[in-house]
N, C-alpha and C positions, 0 to 999 in steps of 0.2 A: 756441613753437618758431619761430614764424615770427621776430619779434624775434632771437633766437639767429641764424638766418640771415643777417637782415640784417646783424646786428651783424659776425660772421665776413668778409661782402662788403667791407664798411666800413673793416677793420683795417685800417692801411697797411703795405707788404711795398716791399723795396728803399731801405731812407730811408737820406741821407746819401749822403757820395761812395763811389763804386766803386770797387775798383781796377783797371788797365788790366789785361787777359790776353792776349796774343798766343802760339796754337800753336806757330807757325813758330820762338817763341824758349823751345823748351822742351829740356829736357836727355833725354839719351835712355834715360833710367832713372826710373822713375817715384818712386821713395826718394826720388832728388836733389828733383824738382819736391816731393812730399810735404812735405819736411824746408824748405823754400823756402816754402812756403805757411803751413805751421806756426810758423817763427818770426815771418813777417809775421803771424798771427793775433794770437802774444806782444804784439810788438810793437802794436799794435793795439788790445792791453787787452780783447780780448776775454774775458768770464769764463769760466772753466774750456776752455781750447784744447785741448785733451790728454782730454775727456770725450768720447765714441762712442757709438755703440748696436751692440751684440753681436746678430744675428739666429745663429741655432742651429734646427734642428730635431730633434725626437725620429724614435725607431724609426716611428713612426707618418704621419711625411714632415708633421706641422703642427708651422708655426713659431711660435717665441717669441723675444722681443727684451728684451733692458733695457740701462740704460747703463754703461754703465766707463768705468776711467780704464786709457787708454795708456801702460805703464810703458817700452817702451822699440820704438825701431827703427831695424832696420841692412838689411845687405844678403841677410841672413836672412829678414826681413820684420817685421811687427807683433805685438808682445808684450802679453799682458793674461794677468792670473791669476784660477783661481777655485778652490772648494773640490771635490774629484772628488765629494762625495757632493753637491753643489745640482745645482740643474736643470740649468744650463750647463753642470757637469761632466757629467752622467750621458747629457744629450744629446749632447756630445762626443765620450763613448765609444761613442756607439750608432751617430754618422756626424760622425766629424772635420771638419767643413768650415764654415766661417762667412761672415758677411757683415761687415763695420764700415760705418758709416756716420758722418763728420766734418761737422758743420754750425756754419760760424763764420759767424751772422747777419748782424754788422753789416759783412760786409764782401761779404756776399751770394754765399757761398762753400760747397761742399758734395763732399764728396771721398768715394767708395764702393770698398772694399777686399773683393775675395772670392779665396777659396783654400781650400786641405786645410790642417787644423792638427795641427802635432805636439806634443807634448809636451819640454819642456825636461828637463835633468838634475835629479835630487833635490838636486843641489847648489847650481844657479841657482835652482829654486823657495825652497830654506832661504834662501838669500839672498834673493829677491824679499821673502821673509816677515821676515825679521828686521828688515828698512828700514820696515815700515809703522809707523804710528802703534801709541804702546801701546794706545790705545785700540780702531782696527784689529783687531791679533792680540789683542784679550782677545773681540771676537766671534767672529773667525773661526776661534778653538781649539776653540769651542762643536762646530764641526760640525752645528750643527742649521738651517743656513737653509734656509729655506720649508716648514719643519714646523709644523703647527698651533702657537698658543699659547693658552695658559689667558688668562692676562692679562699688562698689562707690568709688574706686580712680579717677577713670573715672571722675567723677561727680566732687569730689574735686578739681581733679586740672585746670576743666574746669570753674567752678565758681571764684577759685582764679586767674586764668587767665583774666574771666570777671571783677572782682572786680580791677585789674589792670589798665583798660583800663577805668574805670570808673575813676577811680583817677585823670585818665591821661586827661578824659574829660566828668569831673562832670555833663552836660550840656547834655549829650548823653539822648537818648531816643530811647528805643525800635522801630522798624521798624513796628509790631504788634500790641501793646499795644494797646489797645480800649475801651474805656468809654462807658456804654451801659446802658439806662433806661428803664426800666420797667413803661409802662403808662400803671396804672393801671386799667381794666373793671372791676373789682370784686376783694371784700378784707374782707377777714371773720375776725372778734375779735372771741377768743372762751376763755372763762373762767371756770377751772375746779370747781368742785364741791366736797366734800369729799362723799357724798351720791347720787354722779353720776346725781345730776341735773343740770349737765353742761348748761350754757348759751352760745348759739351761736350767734351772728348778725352780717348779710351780709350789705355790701352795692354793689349798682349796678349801676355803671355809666348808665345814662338817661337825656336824653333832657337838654343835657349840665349839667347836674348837678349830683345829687347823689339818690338813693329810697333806704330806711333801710328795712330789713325785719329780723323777727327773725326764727330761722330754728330749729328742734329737735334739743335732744343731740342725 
């Protein structure tokens, strides 16, 4: 363990160049800044920019976190889908409200989205659903994620079964599937520093609008 320790002390954090962030030249909508930092991430070649981590809690107020992919975002807020019977669905219906968390490494960049989520139309989720990968919708017709498995032949020959039935009718659409936005109350930019004078600024939804503040590192 001690080793492990070390080693973790050891890792280097901040490599490569920065890019500059100056508050004072921020737009007064945090979407704009968002949608601004995201394509610089593109740009960037960062791998998977658009990947998050979903924090949720249950009825029971303990949280649970995994990653997504960010399908879309406007002036609505941030969109990601899940199946209503998995954990993220079930939690969602228990207390609508989540966290995102965006970390684009190499450019020492880390962006946190919290709000209440609602639910989109049956007809944005069918759409959400029809655009994924076949591969995709032949798991997520399943309906079964985070349910025990036997083993993964199990899993195979239930997905090549679904993947079947899709062929058979392309058109098909999960029973589950649900579109879910994040409107967001609060949304921090945080820009690293190599000499740990990180820049942080919040914004806070207010009086219909937005109020910026800057917060320690």
């Amino acid at each position: 363990m001690a080793d492990v320790r070390q080693l973790l002390r050891d890792l280097p954090v901040f490599t490569g160049d920065l890019p500059a962030f100056d508050p004072l030249e921020t737009p007064d909508d945090p979407v704009e800044l968002f949608t601004a930092w995201l394509l610089g991430a593109v740009r960037a070649q960062v791998p998977e920019p658009h990947a998050m981590t979903v924090s949720t809690a249950g009825a029971d107020g303990n949280p649970s976190a995994r990653t997504l992919i960010l399908k879309d975002i406007d002036a609505d807020g941030w969109r990601f889908a899940a199946h209503r019977d998995s954990t993220k669905g079930r939690e969602l219906a228990d207390r609508p409200y989540a966290a995102l968390t965006f970390y684009w490494q190499p450019l020492a960049r880390q962006v946190r989205v919290r709000g209440p989520v609602v639910r989109e139309s049956a007809e944005r989720a069918a759409a959400d659903f029809l655009a994924r990968s076949p591969g995709a919708r032949a798991e997520a017709l399943l309906g079964r994620q985070s349910r025990p498995l036997g083993d993964l032949a199990e899993r195979d020959a239930a997905v090549t079964e679904s993947a079947a039935r899709l062929a058979r009718e392309p058109g098909l659409v999960a029973p589950g599937w649900t579109l879910h936005t994040v409107r967001a109350e609060s949304v921090e930019f945080w820009q690293g520093d190599k000499d740990r004078k990180h820049t942080r600024l919040a914004y806070h939804r207010a009086d219909g609008g937005w109020r910026k503040e800057l917060l320690w590192p």
